[in-house]
C-alpha positions as CSV (number, residue, x, y, z in Angstrom):
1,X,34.7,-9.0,-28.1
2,X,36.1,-6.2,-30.7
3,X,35.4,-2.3,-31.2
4,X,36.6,-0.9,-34.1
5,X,38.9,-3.7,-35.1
6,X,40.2,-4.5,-31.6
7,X,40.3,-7.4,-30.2
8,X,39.5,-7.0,-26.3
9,X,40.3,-10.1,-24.2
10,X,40.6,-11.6,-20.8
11,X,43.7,-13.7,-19.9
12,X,44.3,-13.9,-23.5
13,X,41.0,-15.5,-24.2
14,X,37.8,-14.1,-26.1
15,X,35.1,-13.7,-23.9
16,X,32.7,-16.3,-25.1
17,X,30.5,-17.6,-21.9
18,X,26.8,-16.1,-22.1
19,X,26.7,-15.5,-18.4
20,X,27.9,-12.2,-17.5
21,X,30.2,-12.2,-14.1
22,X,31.0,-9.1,-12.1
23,X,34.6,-9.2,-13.1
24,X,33.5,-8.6,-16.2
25,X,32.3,-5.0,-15.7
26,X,35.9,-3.5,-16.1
27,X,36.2,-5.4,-19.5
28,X,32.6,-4.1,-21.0
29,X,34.1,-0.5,-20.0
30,X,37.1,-0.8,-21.7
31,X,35.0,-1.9,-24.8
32,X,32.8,0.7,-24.4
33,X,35.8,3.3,-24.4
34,X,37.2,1.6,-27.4
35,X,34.1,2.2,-29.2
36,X,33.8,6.1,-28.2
37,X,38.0,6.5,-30.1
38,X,38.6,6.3,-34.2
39,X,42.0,4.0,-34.8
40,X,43.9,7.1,-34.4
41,X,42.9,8.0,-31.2
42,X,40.7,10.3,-32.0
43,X,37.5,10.9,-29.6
44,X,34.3,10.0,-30.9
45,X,31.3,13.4,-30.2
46,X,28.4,10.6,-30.4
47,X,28.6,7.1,-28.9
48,X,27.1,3.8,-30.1
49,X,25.3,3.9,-26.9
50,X,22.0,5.0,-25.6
51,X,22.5,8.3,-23.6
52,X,20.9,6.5,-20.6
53,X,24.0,4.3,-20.7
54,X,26.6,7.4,-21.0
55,X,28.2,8.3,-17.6
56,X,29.7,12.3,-18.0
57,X,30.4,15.0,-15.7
58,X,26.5,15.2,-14.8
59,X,26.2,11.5,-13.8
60,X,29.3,10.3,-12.2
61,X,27.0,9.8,-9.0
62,X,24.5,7.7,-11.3
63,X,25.4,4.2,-11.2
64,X,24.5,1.2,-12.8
65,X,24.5,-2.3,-11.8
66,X,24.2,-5.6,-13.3
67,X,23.2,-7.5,-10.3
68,X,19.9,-9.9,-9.9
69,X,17.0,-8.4,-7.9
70,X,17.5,-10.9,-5.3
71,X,21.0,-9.7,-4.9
72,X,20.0,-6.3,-4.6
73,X,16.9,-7.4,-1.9
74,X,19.4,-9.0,0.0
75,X,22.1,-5.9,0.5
76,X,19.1,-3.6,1.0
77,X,16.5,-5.4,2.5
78,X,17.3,-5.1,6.3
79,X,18.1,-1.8,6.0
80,X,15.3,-0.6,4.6
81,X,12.8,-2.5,6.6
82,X,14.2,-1.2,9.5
83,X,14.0,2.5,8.4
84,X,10.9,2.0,7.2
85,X,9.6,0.4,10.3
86,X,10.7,3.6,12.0
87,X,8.9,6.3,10.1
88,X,5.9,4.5,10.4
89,X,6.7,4.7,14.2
90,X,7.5,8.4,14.0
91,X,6.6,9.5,10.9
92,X,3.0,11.4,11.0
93,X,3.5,10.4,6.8
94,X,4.9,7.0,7.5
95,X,2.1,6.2,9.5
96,X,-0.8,8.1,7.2
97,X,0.3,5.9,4.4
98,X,0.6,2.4,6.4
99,X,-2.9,3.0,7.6
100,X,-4.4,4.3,4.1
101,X,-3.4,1.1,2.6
102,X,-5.1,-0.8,5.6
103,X,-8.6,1.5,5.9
104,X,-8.7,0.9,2.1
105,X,-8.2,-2.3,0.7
106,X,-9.2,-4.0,4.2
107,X,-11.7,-1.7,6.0
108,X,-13.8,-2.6,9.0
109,X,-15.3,-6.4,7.2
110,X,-12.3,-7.5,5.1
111,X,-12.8,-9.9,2.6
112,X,-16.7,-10.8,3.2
113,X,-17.2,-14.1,3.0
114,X,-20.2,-14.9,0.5
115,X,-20.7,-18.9,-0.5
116,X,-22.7,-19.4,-3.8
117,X,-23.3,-23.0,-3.6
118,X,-26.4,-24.0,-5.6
119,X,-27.6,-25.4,-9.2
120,X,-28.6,-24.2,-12.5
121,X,-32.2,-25.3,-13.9
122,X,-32.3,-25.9,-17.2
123,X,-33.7,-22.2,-17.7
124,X,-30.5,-20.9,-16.6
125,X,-32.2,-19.9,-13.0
126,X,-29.4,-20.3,-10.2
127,X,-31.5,-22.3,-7.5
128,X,-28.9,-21.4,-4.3
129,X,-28.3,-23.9,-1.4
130,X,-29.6,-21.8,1.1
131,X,-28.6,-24.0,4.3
132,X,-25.0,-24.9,3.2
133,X,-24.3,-21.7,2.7
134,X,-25.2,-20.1,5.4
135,X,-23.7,-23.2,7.8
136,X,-20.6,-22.1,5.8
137,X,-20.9,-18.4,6.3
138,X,-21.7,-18.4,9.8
139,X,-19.0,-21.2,11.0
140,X,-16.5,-19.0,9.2
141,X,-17.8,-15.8,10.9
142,X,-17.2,-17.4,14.4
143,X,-13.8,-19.0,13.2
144,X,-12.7,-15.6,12.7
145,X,-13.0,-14.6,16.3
146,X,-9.6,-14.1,18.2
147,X,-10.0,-17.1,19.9
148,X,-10.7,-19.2,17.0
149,X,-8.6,-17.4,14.8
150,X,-4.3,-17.1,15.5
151,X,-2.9,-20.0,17.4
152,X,-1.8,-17.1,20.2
153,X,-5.9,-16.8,20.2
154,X,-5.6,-13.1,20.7
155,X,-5.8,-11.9,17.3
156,X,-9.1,-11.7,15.4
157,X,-8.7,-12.2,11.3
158,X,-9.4,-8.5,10.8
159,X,-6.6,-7.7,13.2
160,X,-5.0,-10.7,10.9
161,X,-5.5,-9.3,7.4
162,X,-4.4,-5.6,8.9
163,X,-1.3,-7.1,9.9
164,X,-0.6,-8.7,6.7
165,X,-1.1,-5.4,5.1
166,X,1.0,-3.3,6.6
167,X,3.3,-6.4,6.7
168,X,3.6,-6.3,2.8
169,X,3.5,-2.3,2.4
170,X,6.1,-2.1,5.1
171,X,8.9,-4.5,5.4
172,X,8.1,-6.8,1.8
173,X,6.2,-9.2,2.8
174,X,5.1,-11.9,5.9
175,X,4.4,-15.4,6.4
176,X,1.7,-17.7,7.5
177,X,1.7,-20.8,9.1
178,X,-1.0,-23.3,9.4
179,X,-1.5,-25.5,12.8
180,X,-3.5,-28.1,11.7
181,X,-5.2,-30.7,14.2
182,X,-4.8,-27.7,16.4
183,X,-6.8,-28.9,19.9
184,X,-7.4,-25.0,21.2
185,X,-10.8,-24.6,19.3
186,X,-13.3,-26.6,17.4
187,X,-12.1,-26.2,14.4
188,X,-9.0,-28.0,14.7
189,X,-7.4,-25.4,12.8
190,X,-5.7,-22.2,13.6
191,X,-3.0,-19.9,11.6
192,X,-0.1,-18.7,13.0
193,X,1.7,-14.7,11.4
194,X,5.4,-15.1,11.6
195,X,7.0,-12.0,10.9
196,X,9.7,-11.3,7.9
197,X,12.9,-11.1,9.9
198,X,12.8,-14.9,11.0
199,X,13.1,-16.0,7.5
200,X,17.2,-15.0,8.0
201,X,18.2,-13.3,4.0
202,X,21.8,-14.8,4.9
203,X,21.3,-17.9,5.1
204,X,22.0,-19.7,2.1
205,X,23.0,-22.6,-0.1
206,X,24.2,-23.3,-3.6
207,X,22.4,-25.6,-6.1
208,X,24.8,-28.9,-6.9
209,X,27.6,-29.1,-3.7
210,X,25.9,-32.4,-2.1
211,X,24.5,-31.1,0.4
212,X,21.0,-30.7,-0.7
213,X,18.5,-28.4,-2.4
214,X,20.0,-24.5,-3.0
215,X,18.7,-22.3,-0.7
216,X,18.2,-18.7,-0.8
217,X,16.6,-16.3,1.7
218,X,16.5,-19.3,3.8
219,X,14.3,-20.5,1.1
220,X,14.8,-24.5,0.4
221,X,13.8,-24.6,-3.7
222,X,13.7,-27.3,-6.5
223,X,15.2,-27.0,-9.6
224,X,12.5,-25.6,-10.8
225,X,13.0,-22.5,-8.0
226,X,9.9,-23.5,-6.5
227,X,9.8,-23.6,-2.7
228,X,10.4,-27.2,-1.2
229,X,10.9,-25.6,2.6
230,X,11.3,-22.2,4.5
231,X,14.2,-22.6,7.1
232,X,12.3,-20.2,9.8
233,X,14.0,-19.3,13.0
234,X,12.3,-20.2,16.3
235,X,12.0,-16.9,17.7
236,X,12.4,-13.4,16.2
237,X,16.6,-12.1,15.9
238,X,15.8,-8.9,17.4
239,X,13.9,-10.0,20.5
240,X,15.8,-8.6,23.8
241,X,13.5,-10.5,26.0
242,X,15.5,-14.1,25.3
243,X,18.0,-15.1,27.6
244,X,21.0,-14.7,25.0
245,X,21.1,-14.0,21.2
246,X,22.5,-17.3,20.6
247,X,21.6,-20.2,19.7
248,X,18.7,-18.8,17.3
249,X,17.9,-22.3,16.1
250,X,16.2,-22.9,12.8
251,X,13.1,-25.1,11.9
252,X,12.6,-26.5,8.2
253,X,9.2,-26.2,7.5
254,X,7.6,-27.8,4.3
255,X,6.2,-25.3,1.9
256,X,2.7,-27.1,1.8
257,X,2.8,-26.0,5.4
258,X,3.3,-21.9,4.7
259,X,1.5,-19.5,3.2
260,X,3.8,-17.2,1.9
261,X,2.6,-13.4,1.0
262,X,5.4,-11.1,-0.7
263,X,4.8,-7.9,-1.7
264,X,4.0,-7.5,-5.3
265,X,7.7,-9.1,-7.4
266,X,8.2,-6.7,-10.5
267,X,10.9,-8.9,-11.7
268,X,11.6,-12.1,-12.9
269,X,13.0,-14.2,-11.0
270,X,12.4,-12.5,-8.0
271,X,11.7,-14.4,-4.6
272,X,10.9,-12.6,-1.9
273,X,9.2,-9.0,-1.7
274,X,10.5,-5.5,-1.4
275,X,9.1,-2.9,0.8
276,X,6.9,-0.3,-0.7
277,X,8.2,3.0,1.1
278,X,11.9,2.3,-1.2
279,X,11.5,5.0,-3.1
280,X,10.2,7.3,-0.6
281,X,12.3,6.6,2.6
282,X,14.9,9.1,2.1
283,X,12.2,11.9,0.7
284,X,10.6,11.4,4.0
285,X,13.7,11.1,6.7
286,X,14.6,14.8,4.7
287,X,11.2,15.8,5.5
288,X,12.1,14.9,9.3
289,X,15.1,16.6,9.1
290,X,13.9,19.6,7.7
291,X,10.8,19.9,10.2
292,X,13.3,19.6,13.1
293,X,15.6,22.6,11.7
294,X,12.6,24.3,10.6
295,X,11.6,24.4,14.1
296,X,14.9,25.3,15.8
297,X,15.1,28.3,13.5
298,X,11.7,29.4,14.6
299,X,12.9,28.9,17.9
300,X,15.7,31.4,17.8
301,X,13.7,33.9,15.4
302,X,11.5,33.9,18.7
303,X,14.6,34.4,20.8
304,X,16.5,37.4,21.2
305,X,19.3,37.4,23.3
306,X,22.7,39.4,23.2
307,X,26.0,39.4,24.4
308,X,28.1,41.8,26.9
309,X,31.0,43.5,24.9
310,X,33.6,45.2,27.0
311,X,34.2,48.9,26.5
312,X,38.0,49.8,27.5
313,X,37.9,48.1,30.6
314,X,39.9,45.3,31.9
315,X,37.5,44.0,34.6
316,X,36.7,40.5,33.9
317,X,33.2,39.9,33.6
318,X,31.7,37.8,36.4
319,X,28.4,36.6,35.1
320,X,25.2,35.3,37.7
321,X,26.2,31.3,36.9
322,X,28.6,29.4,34.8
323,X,27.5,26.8,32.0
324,X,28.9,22.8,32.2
325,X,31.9,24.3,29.5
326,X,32.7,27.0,31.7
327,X,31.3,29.9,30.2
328,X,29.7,32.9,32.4
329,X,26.4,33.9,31.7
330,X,23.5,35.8,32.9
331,X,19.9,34.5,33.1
332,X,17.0,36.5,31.6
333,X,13.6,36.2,32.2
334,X,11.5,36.2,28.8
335,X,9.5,39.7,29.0
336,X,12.7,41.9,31.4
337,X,15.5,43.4,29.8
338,X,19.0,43.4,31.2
339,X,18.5,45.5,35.4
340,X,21.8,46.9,35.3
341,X,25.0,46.2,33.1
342,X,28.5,45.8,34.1
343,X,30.6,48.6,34.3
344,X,32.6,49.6,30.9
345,X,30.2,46.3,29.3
346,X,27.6,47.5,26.4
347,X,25.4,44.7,25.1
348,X,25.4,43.4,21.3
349,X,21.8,42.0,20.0
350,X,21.5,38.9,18.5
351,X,18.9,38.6,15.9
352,X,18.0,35.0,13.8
353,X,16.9,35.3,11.0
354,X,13.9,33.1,9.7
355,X,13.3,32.0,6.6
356,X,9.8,30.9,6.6
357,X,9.1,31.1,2.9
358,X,10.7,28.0,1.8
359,X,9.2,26.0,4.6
360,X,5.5,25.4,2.6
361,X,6.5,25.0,-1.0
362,X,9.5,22.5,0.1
363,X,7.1,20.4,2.1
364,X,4.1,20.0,-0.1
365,X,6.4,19.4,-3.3
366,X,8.2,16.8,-1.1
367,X,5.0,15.0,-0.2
368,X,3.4,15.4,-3.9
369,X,6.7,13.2,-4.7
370,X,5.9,10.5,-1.2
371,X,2.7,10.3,-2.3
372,X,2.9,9.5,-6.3
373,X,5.9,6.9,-4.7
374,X,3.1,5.1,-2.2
375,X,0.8,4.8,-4.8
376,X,-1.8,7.1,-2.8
377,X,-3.6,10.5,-3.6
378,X,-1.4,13.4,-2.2
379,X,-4.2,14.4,-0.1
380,X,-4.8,10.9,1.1
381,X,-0.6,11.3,2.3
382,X,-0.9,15.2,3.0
383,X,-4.1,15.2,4.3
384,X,-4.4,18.6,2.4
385,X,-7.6,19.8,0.5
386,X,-6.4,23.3,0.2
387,X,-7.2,24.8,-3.2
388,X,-8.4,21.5,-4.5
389,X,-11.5,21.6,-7.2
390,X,-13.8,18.7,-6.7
391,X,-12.9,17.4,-9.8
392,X,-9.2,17.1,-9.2
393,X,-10.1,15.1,-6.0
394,X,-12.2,12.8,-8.1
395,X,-9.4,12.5,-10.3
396,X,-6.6,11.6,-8.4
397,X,-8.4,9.2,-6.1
398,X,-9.2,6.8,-9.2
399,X,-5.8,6.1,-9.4
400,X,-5.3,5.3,-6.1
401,X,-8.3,3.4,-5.6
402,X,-6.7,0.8,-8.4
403,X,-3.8,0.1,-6.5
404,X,-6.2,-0.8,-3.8
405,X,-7.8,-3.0,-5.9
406,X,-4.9,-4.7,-7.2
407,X,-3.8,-5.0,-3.5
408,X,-7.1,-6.7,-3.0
409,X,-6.9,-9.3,-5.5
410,X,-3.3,-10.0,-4.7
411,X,-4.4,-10.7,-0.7
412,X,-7.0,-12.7,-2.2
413,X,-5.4,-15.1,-3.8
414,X,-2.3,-15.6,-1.7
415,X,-3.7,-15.6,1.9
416,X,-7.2,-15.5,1.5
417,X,-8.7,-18.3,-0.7
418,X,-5.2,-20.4,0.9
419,X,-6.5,-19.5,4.5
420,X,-10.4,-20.5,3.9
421,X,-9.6,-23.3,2.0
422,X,-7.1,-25.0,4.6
423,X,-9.6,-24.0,7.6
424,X,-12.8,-25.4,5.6
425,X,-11.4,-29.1,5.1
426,X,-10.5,-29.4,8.8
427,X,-14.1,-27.4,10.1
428,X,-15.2,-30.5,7.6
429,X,-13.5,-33.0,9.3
430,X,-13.7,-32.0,13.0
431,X,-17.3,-32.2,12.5
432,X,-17.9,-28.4,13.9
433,X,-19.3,-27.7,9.9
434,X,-21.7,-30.7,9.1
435,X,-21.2,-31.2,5.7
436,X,-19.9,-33.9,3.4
437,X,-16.1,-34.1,2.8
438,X,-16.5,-35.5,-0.7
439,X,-17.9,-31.8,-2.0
440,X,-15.0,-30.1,0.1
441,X,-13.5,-29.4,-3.6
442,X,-16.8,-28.0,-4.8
443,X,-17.4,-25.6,-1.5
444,X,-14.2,-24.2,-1.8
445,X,-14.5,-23.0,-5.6
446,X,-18.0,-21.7,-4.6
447,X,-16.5,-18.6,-2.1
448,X,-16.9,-15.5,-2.8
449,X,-14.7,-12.9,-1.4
450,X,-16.3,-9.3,-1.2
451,X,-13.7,-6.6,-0.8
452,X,-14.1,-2.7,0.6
453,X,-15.5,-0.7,-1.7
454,X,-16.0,3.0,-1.5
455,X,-18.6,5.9,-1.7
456,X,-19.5,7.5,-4.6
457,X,-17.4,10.9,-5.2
458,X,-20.7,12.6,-6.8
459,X,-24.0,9.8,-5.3
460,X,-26.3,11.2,-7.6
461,X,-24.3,12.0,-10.8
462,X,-22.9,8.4,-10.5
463,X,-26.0,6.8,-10.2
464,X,-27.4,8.6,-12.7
465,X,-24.3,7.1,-15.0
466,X,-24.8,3.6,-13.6
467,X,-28.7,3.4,-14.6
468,X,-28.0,4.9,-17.8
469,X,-25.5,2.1,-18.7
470,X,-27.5,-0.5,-17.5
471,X,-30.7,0.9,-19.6
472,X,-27.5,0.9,-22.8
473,X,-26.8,-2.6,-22.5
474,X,-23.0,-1.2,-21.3
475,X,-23.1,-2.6,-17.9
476,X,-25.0,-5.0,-15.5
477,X,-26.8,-5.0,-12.2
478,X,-24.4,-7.3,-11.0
479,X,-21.1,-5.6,-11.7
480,X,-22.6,-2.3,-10.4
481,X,-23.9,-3.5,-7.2
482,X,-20.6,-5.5,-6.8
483,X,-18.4,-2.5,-7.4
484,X,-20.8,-0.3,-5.0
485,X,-20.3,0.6,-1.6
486,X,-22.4,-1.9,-0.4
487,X,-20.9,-5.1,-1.9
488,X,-22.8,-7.8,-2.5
489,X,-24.5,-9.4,-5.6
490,X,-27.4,-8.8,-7.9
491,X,-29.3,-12.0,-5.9
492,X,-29.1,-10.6,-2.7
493,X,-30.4,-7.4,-3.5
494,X,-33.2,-8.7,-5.5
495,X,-34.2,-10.9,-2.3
496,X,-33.6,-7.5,0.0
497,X,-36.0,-5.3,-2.5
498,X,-39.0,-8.7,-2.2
499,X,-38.9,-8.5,1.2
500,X,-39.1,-4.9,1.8
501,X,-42.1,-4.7,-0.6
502,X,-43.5,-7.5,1.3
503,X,-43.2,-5.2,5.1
504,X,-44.4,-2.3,2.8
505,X,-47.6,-4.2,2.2
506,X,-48.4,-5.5,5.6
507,X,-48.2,-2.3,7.1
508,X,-49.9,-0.3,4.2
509,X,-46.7,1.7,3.2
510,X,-45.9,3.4,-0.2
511,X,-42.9,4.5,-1.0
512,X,-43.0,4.5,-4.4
513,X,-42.6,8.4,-4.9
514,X,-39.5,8.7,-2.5
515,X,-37.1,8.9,-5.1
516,X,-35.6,12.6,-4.4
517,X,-35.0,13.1,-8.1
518,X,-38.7,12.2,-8.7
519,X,-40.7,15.7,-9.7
520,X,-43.3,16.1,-7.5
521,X,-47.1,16.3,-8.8
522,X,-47.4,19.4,-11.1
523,X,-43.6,20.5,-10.9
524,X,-43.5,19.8,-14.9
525,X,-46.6,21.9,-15.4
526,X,-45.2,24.7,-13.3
527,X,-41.7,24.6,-14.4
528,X,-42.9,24.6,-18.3
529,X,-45.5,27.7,-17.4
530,X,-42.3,29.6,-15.5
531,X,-40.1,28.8,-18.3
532,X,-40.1,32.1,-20.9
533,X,-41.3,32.2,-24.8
534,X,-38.2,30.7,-27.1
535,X,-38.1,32.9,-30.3
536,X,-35.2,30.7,-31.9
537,X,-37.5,28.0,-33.5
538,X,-39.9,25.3,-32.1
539,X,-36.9,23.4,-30.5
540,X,-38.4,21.1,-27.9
541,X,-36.6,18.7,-25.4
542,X,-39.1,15.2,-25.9
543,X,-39.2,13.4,-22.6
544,X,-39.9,9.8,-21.3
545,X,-41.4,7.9,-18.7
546,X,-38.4,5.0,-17.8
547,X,-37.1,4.6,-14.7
548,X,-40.0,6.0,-12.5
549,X,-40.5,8.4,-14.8
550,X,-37.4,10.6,-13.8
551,X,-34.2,10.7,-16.4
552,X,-35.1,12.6,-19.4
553,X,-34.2,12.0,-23.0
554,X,-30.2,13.2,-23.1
555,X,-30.8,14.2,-27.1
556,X,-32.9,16.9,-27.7
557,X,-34.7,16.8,-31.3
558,X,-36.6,19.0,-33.8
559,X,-39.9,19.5,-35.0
């Protein structure tokens, strides 16, 4: 490598390899230096560098690495897991956010369960398998049951798919196992959580020694780095209700037998998953520590106590106890001043001051910084609507509510679909579902998995927007039902609306004029008459009746 004409070597060699090696840090900043100097020694004012890359007097405590994500999940991993496991236990924030990312992208009916098996007719009609599916639906309703469920058959699949949530948020990531030709139900299948920490980070192998695949994370790969095996121990490292710490054997289990879910990897050649609260544990153990001095300062503000000074006397003062360090004091009761004092004592006030001012203004900025960390709302975190406009609520929940949808999709695809798909071939098989194995393929890619969605900020301005786009040709029934509250699709709605016109008929109902946003009978006449003379030209707003005759023309014209 050369700067300016130098030559800059290690061992007397050029440095030629491609793979950079930690002992090849010093040698890059000697290069570095070399470039910032002229031949004669001279200091250069502007390096060939990017200023992020400059260390000076403002960044000594900024540090840079060159080390591989998984090297960095590995030193950090345990420790952060831990601390993060913590404030969720103690936290009132730790545990807001944990359970906002549960409520949200899970709810109370995670991941609905909706089969579209069926044919297309020539027409393009969708003719649906009625029977199948609902065989389907319902066996996987009752599957879900704690019984059915986990192979401990005391956790339900909500409880399931809550746990995995806070699982990923939390410590990175957990893993699934699947107990096939399991003889406790009727499905012959049952899935088994295994928490992170019995996938041991430490235990690993090199690629070409001999002795096998490499393993890392206790990860058994190919040479591809696709998992071959997870090296799980038998029980979990912390548990204090074993008999010893050691032995904590380990169990090679093939991958085709796990169902890994990480956390989301931002990097390539990443392995495992990181916990989400990284970047806001510290921010929120200073919020901890702040609250508790916060509180002890309030405490002596409150608290006004004093001490006995002697006045030219050499009595010693005898006090109505002594403390465990042998000091003489005097017990006061709040409310009653000193009785009598101690001849040739006077008494000196303490008073704490409080500053209560900062206390506010340090904790919401704190939390604004938590929150846009989590990935939530601050209100969702702070749980604060103080001075908030409704349209700065609406805006910082659409955010939000796209990292819950991202969550979503990512559960969906790497426990979900994995989970139905392995419990559907052995419902098949055990005879509890009566259908044909050979279309076991075909069933599978016909699930549909209906996440939580939310309430309209504004129900009538939104539906307004969602008819009006439909009417446009900018959206569909379809997507705006799906992406509703309600869930669903367009089908099921349609056959909802028959048979409610059908009850409305056989008991002579008619709710035809029920929309609210319908004008009654003669409002138009009486709004127009109420309206006053315009002088500024015959400008006229045209109306239309679409839609049950209630949106108006949004485009006024002229006559």
């Amino acid at each position: 490598m050369k700067a300016f004409g130098i030559q800059i070597t290690r061992t007397g060699k050029e440095l030629k390899q491609h793979t950079v090696k930690p002992a090849d840090a010093a040698l890059l900043r000697q290069a570095a230096e070399h470039s910032r100097r002229l031949p004669n020694g001279t200091r250069l004012r502007h390096s060939r560098m990017y200023d992020a890359a400059t260390t000076t007097n403002l960044s000594q405590d900024f540090p840079f690495s060159i080390t591989s994500s998984n090297a960095e999940i590995q030193t950090s991993i345990s420790a952060s897991r831990s601390r993060a496991r913590r404030l969720v236990r103690d936290n009132p924030y730790g545990y807001a956010i944990e359970q906002a990312w549960c409520t949200n992208v899970a709810g109370d009916e995670p991941f609905r369960l909706e089969m579209k098996v069926g044919t297309y007719d020539t027409a393009g009609k969708f003719n649906e398998d009625v029977d199948t599916n609902r065989t389907i639906e319902q066996a996987w309703k009752e599957a879900g049951k704690p019984e059915n469920c986990c192979a401990n058959r005391s956790v339900s699949r909500m409880e399931m798919y809550h746990m995995a949530i806070a699982s990923v948020v939390r410590d990175g990531g957990i893993l699934f196992r699947h107990r096939r030709l399991y003889n406790a139900n009727k499905f012959l299948y049952a899935i088994e959580p295994i928490e992170y920490d019995r996938l041991d980070h430490f235990y690993n192998r090199p690629e070409n020694t001999g002795q096998g695949n490499e393993i890392q994370f206790s990860i058994e790969m190919d040479v591809y780095h696709a998992p071959v095996a997870y090296w799980i121990l038998t029980r979990h490292p912390g548990d204090i209700f074993a008999y010893s710490n050691q032995p904590k054997y380990r169990e090679r289990v093939a991958a085709e037998d796990v169902i890994p879910v990480w956390n989301m990897r931002k990097r390539a050649g990443q392995y495992v998953g990181m916990s989400s609260f990284a970047p806001i544990i510290q921010r929120l153990h200073r919020l901890d520590q702040y609250d508790i001095m916060e509180v002890t300062a309030a405490v002596l503000g409150a608290s006004k106590v004093g001490f006995f000074t002697k006045q030219n006397t050499t009595d010693e003062y005898t006090g109505s106890k002594q403390s465990e360090d042998g000091i003489k004091v005097d017990d006061i009761t709040p409310g009653i001043g000193f009785e009598e004092l101690p001849e040739g004592y006077d008494v000196k006030p303490f008073d704490s001051t409080h500053p209560s001012d900062a206390y506010g203004p340090f904790t919401q900025q704190n939390l604004r910084a938590v929150a846009q960390g989590a990935g939530l709302a601050n209100s969702t975190v702070s749980g604060d609507y103080a001075g908030m406009s409704f349209s700065t609520g609406r805006l910082e929940k659409l955010p939000e509510r796209d990292n819950f949808k991202t969550m979503q999709e990512h559960l969906k695809k790497c426990l979900v679909h994995p989970h139905f798909n392995e419990w559907l071939k052995y419902a098949i098989l055990s005879g509890s579902v009566q259908l044909p194995i050979s279309r076991l393929e075909e069933f599978q890619n016909c699930a549909v998995f209906h996440a939580k969605r939310w309430p309209y900020i504004n129900p009538l301005q939104d539906r307004q927007a969602d008819i009006i786009g439909i009417e446009a040709g900018l959206d569909s029934r379809s997507n705006v039902i799906a992406e509703s509250e309600r869930g669903g699709d367009v089908e099921q709605v349609d056959a909802e609306q028959s048979s409610d016109k059908a009850m409305d008929e056989l008991h002579d109902l008619d709710f035809s004029n029920a929309d609210p946003t319908t004008p009654a009978p003669g409002a138009e006449d009486l709004a127009q008459a109420n309206t006053p003379a315009k002088t500024g030209g015959k400008q006229t707003l045209k109306k239309r009746s679409a839609l049950n005759g209630w949106r108006h023309q949004r485009a006024g014209s002229y006559d």
